[in-house]
VOGU-3710 file (C-alpha; in Angstrom, 3 decimals, decimal comma):
1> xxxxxxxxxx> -50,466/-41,670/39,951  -54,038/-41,038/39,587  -56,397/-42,950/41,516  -58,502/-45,443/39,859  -62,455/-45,234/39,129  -63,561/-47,480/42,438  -66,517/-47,284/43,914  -66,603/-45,408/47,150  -66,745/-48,148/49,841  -69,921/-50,640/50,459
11> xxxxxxxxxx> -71,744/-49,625/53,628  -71,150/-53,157/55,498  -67,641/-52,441/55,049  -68,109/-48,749/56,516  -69,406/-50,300/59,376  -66,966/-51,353/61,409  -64,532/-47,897/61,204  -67,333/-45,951/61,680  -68,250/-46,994/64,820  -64,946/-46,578/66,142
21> xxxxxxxxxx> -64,674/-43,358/65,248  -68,069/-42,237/66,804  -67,191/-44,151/69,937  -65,127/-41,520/71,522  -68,226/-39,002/70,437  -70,636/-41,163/71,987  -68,812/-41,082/75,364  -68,856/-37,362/75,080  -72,245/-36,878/74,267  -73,123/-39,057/77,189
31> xxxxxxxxxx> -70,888/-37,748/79,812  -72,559/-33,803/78,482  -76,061/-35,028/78,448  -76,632/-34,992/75,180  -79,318/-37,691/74,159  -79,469/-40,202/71,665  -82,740/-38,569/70,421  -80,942/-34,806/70,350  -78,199/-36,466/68,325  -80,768/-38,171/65,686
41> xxxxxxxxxx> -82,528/-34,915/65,280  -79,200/-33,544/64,890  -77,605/-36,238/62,429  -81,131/-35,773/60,568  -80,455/-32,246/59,468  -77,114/-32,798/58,536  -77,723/-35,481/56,241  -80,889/-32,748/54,661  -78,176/-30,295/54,499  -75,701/-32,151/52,418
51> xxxxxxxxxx> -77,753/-34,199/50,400  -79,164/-30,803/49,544  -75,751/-28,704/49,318  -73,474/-31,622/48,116  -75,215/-33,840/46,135  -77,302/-30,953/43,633  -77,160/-32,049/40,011  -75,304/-29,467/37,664  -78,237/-27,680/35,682  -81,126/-29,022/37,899
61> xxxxxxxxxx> -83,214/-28,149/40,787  -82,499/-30,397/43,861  -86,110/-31,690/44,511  -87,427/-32,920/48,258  -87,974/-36,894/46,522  -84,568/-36,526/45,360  -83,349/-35,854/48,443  -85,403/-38,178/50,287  -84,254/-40,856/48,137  -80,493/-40,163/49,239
71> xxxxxxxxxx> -81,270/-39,719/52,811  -83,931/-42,520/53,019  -85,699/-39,348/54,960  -89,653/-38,996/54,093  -89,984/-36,110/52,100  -92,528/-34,676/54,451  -89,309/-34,123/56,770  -87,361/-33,580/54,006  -89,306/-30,506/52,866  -89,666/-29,271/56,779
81> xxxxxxxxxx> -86,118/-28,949/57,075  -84,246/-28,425/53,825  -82,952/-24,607/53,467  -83,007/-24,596/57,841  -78,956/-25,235/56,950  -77,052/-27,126/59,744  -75,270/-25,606/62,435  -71,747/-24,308/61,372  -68,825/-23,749/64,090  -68,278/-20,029/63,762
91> xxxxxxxxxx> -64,780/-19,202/64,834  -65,284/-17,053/67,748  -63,765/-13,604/67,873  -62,072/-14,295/70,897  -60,620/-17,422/69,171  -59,717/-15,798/65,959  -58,059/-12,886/67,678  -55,587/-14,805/70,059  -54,764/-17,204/68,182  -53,335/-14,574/65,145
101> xxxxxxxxxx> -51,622/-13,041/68,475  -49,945/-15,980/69,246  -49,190/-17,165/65,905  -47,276/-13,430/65,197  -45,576/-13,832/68,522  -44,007/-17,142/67,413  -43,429/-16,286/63,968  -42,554/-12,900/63,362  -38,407/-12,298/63,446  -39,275/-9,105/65,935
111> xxxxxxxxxx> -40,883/-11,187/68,516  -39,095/-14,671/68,571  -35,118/-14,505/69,597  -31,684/-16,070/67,740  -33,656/-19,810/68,465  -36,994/-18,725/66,881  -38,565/-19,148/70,585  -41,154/-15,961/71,446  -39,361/-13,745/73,365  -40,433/-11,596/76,753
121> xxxxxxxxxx> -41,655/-8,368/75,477  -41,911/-5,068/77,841  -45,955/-4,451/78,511  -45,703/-0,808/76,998  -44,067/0,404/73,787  -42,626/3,434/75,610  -41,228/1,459/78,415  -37,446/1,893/76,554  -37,566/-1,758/75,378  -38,508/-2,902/72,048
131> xxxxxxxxxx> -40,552/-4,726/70,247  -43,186/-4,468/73,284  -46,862/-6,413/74,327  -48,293/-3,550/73,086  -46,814/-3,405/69,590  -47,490/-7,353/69,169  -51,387/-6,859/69,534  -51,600/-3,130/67,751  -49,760/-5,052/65,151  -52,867/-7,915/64,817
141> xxxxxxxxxx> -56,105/-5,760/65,301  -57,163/-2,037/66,569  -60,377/-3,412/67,342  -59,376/-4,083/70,887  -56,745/-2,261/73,559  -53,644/-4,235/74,281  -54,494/-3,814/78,156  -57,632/-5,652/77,421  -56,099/-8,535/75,990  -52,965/-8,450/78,415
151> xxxxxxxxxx> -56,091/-8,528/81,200  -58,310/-11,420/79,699  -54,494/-13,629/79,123  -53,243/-13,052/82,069  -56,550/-14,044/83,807  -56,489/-16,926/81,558  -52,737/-18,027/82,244  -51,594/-17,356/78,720  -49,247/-14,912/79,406  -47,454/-14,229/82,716
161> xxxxxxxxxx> -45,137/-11,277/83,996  -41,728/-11,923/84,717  -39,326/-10,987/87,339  -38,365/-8,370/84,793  -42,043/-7,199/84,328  -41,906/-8,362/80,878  -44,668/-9,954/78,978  -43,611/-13,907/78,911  -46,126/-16,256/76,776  -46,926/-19,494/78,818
171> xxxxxxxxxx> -46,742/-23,369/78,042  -50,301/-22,743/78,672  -51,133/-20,616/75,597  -51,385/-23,495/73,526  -54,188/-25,828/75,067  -57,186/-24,071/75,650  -58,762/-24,263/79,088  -60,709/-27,676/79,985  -64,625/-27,277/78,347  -63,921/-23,573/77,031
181> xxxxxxxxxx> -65,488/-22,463/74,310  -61,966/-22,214/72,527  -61,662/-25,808/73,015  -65,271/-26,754/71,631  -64,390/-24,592/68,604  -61,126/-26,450/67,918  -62,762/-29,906/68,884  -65,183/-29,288/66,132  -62,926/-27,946/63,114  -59,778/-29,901/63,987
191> xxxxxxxxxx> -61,383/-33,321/63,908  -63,593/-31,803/60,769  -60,698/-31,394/58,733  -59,385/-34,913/60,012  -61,929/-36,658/58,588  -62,587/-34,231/56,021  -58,815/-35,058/54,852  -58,843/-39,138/55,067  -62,734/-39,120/53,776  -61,265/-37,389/50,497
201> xxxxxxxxxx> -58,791/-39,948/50,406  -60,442/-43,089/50,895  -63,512/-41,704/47,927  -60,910/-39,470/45,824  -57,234/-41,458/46,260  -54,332/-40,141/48,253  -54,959/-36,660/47,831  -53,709/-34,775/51,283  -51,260/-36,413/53,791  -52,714/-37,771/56,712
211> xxxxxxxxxx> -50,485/-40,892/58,042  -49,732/-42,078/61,618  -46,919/-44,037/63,465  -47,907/-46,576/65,964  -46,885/-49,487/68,254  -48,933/-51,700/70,554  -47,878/-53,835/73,507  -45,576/-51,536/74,864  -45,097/-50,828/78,531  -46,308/-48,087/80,214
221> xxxxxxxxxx> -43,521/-45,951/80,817  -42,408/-46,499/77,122  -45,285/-45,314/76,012  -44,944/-42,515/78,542  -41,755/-41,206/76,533  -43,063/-41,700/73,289  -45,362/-39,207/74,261  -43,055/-36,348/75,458  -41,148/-36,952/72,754  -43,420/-37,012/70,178
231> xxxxxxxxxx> -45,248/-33,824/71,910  -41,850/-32,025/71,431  -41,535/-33,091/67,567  -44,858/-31,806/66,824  -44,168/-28,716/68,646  -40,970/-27,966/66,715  -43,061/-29,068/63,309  -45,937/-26,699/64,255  -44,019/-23,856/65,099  -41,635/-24,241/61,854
241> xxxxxxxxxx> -44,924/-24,323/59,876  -46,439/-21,503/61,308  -43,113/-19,263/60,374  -43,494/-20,704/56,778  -46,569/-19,640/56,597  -46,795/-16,562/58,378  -43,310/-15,530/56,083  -45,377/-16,298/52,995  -48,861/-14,319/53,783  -46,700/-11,102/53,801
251> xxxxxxxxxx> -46,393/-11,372/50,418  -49,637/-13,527/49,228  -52,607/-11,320/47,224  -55,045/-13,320/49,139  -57,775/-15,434/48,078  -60,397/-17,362/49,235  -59,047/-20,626/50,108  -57,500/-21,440/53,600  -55,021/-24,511/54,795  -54,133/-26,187/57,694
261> xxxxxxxxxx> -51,684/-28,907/59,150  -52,551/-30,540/62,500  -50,962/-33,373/64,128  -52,300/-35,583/67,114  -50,774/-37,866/69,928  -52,603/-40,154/71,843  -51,671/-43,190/74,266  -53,962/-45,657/76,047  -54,084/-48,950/78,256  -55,193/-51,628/75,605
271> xxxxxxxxxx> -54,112/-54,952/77,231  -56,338/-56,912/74,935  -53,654/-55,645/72,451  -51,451/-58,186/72,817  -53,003/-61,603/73,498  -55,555/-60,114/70,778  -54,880/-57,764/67,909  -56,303/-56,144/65,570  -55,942/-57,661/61,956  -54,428/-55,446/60,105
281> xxxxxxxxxx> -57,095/-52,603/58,681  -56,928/-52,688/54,998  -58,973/-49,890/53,850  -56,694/-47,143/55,272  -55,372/-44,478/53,087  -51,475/-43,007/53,696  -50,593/-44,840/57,140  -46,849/-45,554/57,608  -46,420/-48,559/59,300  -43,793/-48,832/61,244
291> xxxxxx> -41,480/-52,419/61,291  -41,045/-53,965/64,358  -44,233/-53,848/65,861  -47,552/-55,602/64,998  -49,370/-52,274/63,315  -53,039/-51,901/64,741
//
């Protein structure tokens, strides 16, 4: 069903979700020292940048009082900073490198066992057992030795040796390390195409799934084992998608569009929860809401 012609929402009503979403930022920003005034500076770019980018008329040059008038900006800082672009995330070589590693490890038929988990591989293709470390990375890029990387994981606990002296990939290889730079990079796109997701929703209908189950007033060790379990569903969804996919690009011509599916658990003491919910949020788009429980 299409979606109808409604305007996108009324900035009172924006409000209120807005600030919860930024609260968690705000805590970070704090807690890394970065200042209200850095983050004005920074949110006044960004709003240059896509009022500039975004919001250009078909056919017509995107003038400074045009953009002003979008931003609210005065066009003197308009014109200082339009065509300065915003900063973009670049995925760091590093990142993009282990991660297609990993991703072949746990998707590719060679590399996984009878159960589709990734299996120990010898260090060396020569070492009499195959497929091998050594084949895995050779197999992902030749811009790097497979000693290198085996080095670098090993010092970063993504990989361990065996009693065997095979290759074994570690619980470990899927959360990057506490304030690395993998985990900045992930903190920015992942929660980008988040919002980027429900945003297209709420101003364009239902257009990409992004839904959520949740419960309030439970105890703690309930929601203790809703966690693990949930952790282990998403796993076994992640990993299923990631052979789809990886199945599929052996075969795909290639293009220049990309796709992702992500999927977040989260717990927390809230013991205003139950002596004082929530009302019920109305303006969210594709949220299952689970009977039973009052939904937050």
């Amino acid at each position: 069903m299409d979606a109808p012609n409604l305007p996108p929402p009324s900035p009172e009503r924006l409000q209120s979700p807005i600030a919860r979403l930024l609260r968690p930022l705000v805590r970070l920003f704090i807690r890394s020292g970065m200042t209200f005034p850095g983050v004005v500076d920074l949110l006044r770019e960004l709003y240059v940048n896509v009022a500039e980018y975004d919001f250009a008329l078909p056919d017509k040059e995107q003038t400074d009082s045009r953009v002003s008038l979008l931003t609210g900006i005065h066009r003197k800082e308009v014109r200082r900073l339009r065509g300065a672009g915003a900063p973009i995330s670049t995925t760091p070589a590093s990142v993009s490198r282990t991660s297609a590693i990993i991703a072949r490890w746990l998707a590719a038929p060679e590399f996984t066992d009878a159960g589709g988990r990734p299996r120990p591989l010898a260090r060396l293709s020569d070492q009499g057992a195959a497929p091998s470390f050594e084949t895995l990375v050779a197999s992902v890029t030749r811009d790097v030795r497979p000693r290198a990387v085996l080095d670098e994981w090993l010092d970063r606990k993504i990989v361990a040796i065996d009693a065997d002296g095979c290759v074994v990939l570690a619980e470990g290889a899927f959360v990057p390390q506490r304030g690395a730079d993998e985990q900045l990079y992930y903190l920015g796109r992942n929660l980008h195409d988040h919002v980027a997701a429900a945003v297209a929703n709420v101003l364009e209908g239902p257009r990409f799934f992004e839904r959520a189950v949740h419960y309030d007033g439970l105890s703690e060790s309930l929601a203790e084992t809703l966690e693990k379990s949930s952790r282990d569903i998403a796993a076994g969804a992640l990993q299923e998608a990631n052979r789809q996919a990886h199945k599929a690009c052996e075969t795909d011509p290639g293009g220049d569009h990309r796709w992702i599916m992500g999927i977040y658990v989260y717990r927390e003491e809230n013991p205003a929860a139950a002596s004082q919910p929530e009302p019920v949020e109305t303006t969210k788009t594709n949220t299952t809401k689970p009977p039973g429980k009052t939904p937050s």
